[in-house]
N, C-alpha and C positions, 0 to 999 in steps of 0.2 A: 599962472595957469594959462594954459595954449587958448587963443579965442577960436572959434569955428572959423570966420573972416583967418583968421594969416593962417590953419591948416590949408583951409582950400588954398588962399595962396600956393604957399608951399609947395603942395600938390601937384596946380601947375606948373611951375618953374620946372618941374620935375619932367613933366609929360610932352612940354611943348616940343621939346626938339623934335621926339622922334614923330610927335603927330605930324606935325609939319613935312616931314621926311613921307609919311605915309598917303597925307594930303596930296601933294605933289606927286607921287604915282598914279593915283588917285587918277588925280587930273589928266594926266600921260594917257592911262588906261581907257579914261571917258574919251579924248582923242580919240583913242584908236581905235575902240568902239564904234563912232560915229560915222568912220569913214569902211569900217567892219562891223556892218550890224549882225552877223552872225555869230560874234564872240563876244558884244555886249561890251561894261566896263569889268566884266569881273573875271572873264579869264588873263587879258589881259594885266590886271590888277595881280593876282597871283603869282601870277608867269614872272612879270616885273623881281617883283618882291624874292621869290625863288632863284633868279637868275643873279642878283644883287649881293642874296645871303651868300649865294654859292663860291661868288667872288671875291668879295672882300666882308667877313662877320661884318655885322653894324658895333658902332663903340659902343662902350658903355653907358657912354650918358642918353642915348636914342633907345636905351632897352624897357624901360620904364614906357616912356611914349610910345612904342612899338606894343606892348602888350595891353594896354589902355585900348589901344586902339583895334587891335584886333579881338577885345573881351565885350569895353564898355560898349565903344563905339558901336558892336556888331549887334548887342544888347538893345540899344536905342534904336537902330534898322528896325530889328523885329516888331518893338513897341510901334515904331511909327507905323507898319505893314496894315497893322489893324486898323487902321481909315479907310482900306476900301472891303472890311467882313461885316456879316453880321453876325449876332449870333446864332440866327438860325442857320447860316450856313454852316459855321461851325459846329455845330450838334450834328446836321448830317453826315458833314465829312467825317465829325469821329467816328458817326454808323457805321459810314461805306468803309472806312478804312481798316475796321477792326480786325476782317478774316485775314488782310494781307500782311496786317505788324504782329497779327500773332502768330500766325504761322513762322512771318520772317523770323520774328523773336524767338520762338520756342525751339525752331532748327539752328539756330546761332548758337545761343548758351549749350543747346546739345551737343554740338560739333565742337564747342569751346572745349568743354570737360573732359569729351573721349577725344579726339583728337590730340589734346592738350597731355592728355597723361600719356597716349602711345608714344607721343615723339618727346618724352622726355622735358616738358618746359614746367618751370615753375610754377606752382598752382596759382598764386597772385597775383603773378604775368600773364596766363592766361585765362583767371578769373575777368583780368582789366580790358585785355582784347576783344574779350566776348562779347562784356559790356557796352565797350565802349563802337563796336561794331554794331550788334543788338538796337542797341539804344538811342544814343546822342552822340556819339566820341569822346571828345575830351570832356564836356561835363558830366557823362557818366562816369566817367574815369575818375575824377575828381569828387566824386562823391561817393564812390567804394573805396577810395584809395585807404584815408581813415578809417575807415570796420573794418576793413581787409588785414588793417598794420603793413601796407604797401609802402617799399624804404625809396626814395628818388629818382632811385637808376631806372627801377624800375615802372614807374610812371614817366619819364620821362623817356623810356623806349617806348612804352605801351602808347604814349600821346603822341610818339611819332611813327608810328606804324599806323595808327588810324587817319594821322595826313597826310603818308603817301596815297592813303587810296580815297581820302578825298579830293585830290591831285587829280587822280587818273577820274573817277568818278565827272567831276569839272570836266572834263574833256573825251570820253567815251557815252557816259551815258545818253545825252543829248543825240549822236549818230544811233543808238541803240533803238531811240526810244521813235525815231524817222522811218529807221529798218523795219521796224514792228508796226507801223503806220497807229503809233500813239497819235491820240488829239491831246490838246492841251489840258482836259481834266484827265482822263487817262494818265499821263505825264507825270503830272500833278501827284494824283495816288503816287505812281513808281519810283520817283525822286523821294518823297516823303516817307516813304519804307525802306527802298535800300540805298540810301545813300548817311550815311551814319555819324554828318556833324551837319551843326542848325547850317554853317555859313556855308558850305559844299551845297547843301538842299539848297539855298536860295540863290548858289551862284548855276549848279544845274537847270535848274529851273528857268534863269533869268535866259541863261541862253540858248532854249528849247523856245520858248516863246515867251510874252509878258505876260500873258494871258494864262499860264501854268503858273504862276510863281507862289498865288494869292494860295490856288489850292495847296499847293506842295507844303507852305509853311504853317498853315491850319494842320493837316494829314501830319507832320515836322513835331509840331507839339502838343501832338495827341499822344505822340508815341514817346515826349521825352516828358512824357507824367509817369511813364512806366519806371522812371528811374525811382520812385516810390515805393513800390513792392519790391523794389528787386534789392534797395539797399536795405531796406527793412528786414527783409529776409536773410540776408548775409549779416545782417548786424546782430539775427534771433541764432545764428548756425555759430556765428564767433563767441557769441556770448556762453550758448550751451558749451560749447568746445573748451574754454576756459574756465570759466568760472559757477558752469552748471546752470545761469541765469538766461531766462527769454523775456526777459523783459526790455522795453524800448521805450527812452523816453520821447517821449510827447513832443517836446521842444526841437527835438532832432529832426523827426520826422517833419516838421514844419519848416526848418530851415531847408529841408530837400527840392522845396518845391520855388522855380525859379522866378526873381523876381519881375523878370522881364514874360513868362506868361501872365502875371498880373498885370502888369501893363497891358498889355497887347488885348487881352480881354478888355478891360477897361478903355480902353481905346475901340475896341470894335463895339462896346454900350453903347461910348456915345455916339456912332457912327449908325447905329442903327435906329438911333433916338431919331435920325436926320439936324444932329445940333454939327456936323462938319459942312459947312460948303465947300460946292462939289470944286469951285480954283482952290479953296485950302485942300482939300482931297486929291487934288493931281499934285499940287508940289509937296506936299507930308508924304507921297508914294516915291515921288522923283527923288527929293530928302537922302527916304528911305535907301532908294538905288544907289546914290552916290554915296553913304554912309557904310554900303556893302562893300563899295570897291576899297574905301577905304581901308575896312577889317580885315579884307583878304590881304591889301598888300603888307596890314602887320602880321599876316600870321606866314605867307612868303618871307618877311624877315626872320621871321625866328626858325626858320628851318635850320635841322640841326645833323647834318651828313655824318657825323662824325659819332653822334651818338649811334646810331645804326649800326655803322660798321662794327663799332663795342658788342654791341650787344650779341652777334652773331645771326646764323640766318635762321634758323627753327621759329622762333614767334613771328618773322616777319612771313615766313610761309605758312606757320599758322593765322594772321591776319589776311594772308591772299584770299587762305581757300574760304575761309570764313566771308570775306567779304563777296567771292563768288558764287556762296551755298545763300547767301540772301537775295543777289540779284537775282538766280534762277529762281528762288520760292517764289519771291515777288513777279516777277513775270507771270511764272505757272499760275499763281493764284490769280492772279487778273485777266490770264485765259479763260480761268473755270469759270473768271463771274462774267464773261463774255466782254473782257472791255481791250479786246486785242481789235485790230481790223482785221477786213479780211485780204 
């Protein structure tokens, strides 16, 4: 029988290359950062990562430690982030945030479905776009994929259609959010609702200002609780569709909810206990920063051009306009509640 001790083993021998691999961009990126404080470690990190994949795939043995790195690793950012919330801040940000992720949300899945059936795309390719725009990106995606009965190709264009436009998101919204003379909460909100995977909001954010990041990623996983009704409901519409049944179990619905917002809670508890000092509180956040770059640059590696081209261009311009019809809601909506300058 396998002991815990030689899995974990195991596990690393497995991971290390490509960590390693992702570290050292990583590192590159923190460089360039430094001497470009406007692009931070994390577009650089991405850019890296993307320019690398484009060039020569990564081997096989680096692929394993490539997506460790851009799941766990980016998993562990997050948790560590909650050293500088509390909870009270976190209750109000989901208040303030609510008009703008539902509106975003409720125009996304709308424009998914009509959209999606006028131009002909797959309902469970463009079920996953909706979502995974809507909501989180790839972890929505990932957790409709199953209720859906979504077969590989098809998550695996849908997952790459939602990082081209957290690509462009990294590197537009930030000028976006200057032009509209956002402040850093402001920001915070806009990154938080339209930009539509965790590690895109924290890399957006990080290079708008530091001072945006903390709210954007509270506002980030307020809105990727939503993956809970939403799979829940497609898991009551597949069930009646087959087999006549709306029932949902229990255990399911608990495995939806991610582990890394328990952390991150739990991390802002004790943070609000005042049990973090405040030198542990600046490097558990610096941690955090460099843990970012790292994620990006594994998720730069795994860029996949080739899958795109496969797939054709209909979902990827159903992903555009989708990803467009949220950054306008979002805006608009943050006019109405007055948080545009003038």
């Amino acid at each position: 029988m396998t002991t815990l001790p030689h899995r974990l083993g195991t596990r690393a021998l497995e991971v290390w290359p490509g960590v390693v691999v992702c570290v050292l961009i990583a590192v590159a990126a923190s460089v360039i950062g430094h001497f470009v404080p406007v692009l931070g470690a994390a577009v650089p990190a991405i850019v890296i990562g993307v320019v690398v994949a484009l060039v020569r795939r990564p081997a096989e043995r680096l692929r394993a430690g490539i997506g460790y790195s851009s799941k766990f690793l980016l998993q562990c950012a997050v948790v560590l982030l909650g050293a500088q919330l509390s909870l009270v801040s976190i209750f109000q940000v989901g208040l303030e945030s609510l008009p703008v992720m539902l509106s975003s949300l409720a125009v996304c899945l709308g424009a998914a479905w009509l959209l999606g059936r006028l131009m002909g795309i797959e309902p469970r390719l463009r079920t996953m776009i909706g979502v995974g725009t809507g909501i989180c990106g790839a972890s929505a995606i990932a957790a409709v994929a199953p209720v859906i009965g979504a077969v590989s190709a098809e998550i695996a264009y849908a997952v790459s259609t939602i990082f081209l436009f957290n690509v462009l998101a990294v590197l537009i919204f930030p000028a976006i959010g200057h032009l509209l003379q956002m402040d850093p909460h402001t920001f915070g909100l806009f990154a938080g609702t339209a930009v539509n995977d965790t590690s895109s909001v924290v890399a957006t954010a990080s290079v708008f200002s530091a001072s945006a990041l903390g709210f954007a990623v509270v506002v980030k996983l307020v809105r990727t609780l939503m993956i809970i009704p939403i799979t829940v409901t497609l898991a009551a519409v597949e069930a009646r569709r087959h087999v006549g049944d709306t029932r949902i179990d229990a255990r399911r619905i608990g495995h939806l909810v991610p582990w890394f917002l328990i952390g991150f809670l739990v991390v802002a508890v004790v943070n609000s206990l005042g049990w973090i000092p405040s030198a542990a509180q600046g490097f558990l956040v610096q941690a955090s920063v460099f843990l970012i770059a790292v994620a990006l640059a594994g998720i730069g590696l795994s860029t996949d051009a080739a899958g795109l081209r496969r797939a054709g261009w209909r979902p990827l311009a159903l992903g555009a306009i989708l990803w467009v019809l949220v950054t306008v809601t979002s805006v608009l909506v943050i006019w109405a509640m007055g948080g545009l300058g003038s």
